[in-house]
Biopython code that builds the backbone (N, CA, C, O; Angstrom):
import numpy as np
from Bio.PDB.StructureBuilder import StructureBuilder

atoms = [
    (1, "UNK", "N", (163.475, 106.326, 126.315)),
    (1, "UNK", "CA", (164.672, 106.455, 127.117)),
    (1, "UNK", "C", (165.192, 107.881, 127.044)),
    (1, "UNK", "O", (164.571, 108.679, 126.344)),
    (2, "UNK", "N", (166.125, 108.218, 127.612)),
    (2, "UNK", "CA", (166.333, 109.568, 128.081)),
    (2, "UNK", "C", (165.824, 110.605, 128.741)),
    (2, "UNK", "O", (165.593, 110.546, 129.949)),
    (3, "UNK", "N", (165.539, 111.937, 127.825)),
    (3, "UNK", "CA", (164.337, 112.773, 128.438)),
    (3, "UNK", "C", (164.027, 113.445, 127.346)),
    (3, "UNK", "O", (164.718, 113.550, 126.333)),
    (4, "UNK", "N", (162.515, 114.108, 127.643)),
    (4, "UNK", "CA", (161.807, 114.588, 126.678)),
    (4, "UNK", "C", (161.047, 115.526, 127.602)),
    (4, "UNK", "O", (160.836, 115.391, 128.808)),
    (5, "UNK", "N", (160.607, 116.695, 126.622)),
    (5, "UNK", "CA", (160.030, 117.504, 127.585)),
    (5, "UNK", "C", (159.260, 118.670, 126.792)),
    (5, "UNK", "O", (159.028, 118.789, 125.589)),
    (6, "UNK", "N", (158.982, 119.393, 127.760)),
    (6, "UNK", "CA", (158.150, 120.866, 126.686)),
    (6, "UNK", "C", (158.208, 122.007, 127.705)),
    (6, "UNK", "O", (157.800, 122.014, 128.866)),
    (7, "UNK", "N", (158.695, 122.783, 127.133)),
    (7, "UNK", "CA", (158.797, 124.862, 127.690)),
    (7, "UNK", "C", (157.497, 125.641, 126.974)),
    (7, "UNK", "O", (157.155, 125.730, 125.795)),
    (8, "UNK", "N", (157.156, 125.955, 127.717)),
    (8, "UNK", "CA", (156.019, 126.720, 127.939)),
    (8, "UNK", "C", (156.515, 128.260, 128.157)),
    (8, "UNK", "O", (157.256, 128.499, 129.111)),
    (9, "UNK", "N", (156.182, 129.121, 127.431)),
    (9, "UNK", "CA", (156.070, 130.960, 128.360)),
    (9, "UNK", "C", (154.733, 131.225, 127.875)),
    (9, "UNK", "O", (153.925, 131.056, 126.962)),
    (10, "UNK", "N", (154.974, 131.769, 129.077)),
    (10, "UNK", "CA", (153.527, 132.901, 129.658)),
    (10, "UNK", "C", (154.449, 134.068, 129.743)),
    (10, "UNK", "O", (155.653, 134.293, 129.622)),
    (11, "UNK", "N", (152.907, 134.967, 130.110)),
    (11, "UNK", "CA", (153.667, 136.289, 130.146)),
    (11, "UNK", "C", (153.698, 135.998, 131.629)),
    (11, "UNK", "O", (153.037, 135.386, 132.468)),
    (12, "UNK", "N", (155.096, 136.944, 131.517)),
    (12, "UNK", "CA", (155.641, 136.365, 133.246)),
    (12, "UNK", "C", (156.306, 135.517, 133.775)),
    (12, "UNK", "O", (157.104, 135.548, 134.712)),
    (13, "UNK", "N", (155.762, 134.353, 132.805)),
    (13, "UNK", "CA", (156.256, 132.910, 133.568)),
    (13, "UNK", "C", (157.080, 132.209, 132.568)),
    (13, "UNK", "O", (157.206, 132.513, 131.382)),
    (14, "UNK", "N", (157.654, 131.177, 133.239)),
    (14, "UNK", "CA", (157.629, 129.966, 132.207)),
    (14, "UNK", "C", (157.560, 128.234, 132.922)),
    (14, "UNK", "O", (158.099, 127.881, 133.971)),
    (15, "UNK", "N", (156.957, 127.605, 132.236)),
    (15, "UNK", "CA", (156.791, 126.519, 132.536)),
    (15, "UNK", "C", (157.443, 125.198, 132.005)),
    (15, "UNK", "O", (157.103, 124.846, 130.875)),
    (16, "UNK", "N", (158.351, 124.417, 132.700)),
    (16, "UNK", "CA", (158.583, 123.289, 132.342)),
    (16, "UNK", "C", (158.372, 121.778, 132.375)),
    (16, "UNK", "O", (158.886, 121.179, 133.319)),
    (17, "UNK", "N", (157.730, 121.131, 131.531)),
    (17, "UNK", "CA", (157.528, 119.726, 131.731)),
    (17, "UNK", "C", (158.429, 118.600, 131.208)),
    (17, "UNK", "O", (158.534, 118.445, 129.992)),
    (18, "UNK", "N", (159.170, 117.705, 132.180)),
    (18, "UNK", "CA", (160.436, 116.859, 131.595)),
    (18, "UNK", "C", (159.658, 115.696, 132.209)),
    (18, "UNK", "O", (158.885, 115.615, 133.164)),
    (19, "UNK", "N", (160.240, 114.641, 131.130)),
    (19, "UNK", "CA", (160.152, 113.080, 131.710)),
    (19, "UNK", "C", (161.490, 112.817, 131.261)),
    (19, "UNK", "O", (162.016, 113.048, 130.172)),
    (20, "UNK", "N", (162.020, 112.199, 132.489)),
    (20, "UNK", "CA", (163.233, 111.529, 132.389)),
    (20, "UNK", "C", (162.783, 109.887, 132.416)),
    (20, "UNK", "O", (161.853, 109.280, 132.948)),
    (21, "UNK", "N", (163.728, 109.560, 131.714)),
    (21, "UNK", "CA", (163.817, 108.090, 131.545)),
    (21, "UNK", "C", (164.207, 107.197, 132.978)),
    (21, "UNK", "O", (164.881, 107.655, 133.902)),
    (22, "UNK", "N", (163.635, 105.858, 132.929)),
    (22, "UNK", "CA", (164.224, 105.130, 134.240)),
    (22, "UNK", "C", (165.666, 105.400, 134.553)),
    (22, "UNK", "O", (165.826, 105.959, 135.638)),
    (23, "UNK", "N", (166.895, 105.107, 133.782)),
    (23, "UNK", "CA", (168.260, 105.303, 134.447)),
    (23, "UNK", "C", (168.614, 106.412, 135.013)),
    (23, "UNK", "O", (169.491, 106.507, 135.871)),
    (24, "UNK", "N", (167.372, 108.094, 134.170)),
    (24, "UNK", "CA", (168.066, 109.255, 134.961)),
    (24, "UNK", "C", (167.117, 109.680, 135.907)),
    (24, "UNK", "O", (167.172, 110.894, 136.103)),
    (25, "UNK", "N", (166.126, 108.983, 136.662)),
    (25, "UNK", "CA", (165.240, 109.109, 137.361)),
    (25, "UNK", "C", (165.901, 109.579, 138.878)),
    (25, "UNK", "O", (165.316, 110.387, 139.599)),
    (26, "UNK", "N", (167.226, 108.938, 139.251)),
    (26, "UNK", "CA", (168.015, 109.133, 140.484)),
    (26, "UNK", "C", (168.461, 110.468, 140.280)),
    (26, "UNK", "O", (168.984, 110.943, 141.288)),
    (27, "UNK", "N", (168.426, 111.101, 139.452)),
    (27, "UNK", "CA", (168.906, 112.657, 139.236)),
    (27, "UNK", "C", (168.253, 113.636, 139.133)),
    (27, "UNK", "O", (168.709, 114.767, 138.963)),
    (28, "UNK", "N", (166.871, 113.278, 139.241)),
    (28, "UNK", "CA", (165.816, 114.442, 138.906)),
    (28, "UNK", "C", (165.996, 115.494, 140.219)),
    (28, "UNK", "O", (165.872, 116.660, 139.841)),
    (29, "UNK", "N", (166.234, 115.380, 141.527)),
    (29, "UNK", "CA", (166.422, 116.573, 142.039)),
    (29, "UNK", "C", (167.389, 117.100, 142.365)),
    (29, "UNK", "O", (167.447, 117.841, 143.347)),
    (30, "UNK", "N", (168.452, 116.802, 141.529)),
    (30, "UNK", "CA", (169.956, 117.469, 141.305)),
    (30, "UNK", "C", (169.477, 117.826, 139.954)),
    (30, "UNK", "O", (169.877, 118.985, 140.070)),
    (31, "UNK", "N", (168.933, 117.815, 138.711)),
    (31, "UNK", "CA", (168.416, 118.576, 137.520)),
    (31, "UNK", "C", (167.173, 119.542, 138.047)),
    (31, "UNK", "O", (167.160, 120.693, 137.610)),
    (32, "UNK", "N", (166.297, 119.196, 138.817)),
    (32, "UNK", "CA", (165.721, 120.737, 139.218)),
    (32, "UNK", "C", (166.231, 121.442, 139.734)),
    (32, "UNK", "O", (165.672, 122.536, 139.660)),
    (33, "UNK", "N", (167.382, 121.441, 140.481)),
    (33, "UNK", "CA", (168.181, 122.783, 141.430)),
    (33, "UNK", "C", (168.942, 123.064, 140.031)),
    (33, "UNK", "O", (169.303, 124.235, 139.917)),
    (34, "UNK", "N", (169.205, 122.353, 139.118)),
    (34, "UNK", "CA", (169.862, 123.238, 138.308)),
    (34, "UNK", "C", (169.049, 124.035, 137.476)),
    (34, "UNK", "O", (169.239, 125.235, 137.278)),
    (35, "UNK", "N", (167.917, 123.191, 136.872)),
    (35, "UNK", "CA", (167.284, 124.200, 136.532)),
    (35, "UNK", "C", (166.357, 125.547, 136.838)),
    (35, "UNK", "O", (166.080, 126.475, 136.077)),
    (36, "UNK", "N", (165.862, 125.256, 138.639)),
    (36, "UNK", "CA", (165.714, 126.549, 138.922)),
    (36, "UNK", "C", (167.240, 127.750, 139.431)),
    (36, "UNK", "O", (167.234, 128.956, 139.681)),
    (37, "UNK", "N", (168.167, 126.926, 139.416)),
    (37, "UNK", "CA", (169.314, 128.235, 139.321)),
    (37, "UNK", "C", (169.548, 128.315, 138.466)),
    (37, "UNK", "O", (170.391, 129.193, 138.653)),
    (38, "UNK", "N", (169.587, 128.080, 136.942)),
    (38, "UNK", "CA", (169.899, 128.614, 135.711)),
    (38, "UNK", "C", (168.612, 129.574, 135.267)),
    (38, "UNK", "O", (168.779, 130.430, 134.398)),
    (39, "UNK", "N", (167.516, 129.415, 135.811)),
    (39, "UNK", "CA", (166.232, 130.720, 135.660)),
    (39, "UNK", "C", (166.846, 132.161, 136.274)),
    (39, "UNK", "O", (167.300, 133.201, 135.797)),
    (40, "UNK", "N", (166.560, 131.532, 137.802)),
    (40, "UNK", "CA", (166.510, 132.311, 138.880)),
    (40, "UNK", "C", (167.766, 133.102, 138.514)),
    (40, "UNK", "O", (167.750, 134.287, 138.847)),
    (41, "UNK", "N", (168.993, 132.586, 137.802)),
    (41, "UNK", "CA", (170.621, 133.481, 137.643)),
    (41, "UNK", "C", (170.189, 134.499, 136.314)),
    (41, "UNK", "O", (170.752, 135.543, 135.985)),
    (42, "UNK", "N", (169.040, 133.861, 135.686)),
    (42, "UNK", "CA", (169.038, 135.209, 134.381)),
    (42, "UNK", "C", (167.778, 135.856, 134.239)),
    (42, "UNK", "O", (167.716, 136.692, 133.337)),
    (43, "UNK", "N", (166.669, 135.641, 134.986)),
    (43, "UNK", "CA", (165.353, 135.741, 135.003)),
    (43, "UNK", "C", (165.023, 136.281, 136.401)),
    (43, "UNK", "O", (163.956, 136.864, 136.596)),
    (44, "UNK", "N", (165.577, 136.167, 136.999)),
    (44, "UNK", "CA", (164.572, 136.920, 138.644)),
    (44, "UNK", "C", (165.098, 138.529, 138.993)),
    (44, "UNK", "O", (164.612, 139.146, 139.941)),
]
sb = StructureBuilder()
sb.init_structure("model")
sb.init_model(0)
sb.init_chain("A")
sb.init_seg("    ")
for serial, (resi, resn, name, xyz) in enumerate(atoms, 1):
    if name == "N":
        sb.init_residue(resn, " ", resi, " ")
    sb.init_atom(name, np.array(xyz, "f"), 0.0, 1.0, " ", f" {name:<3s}", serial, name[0])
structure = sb.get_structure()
């Protein structure tokens, strides 16, 4: 239940893998816009 996940860097990059749990499954693409604007605001 919940989420679990793993961050990855490369040079250059970084990579994220999340599993959200069934209840926060309705939120996963309101948590990727946040997480590509919390990159993109300190990283691009």
């Amino acid at each position: 239940m919940g989420v679990h996940g793993q961050l990855t860097l490369g040079r250059g990059e970084v990579t994220i893998h999340i599993h959200l749990g069934f209840l926060l499954r309705p939120f996963k693409s309101g948590l990727e816009r946040e997480i590509h604007d919390y990159f993109d605001a300190r990283f691009a």
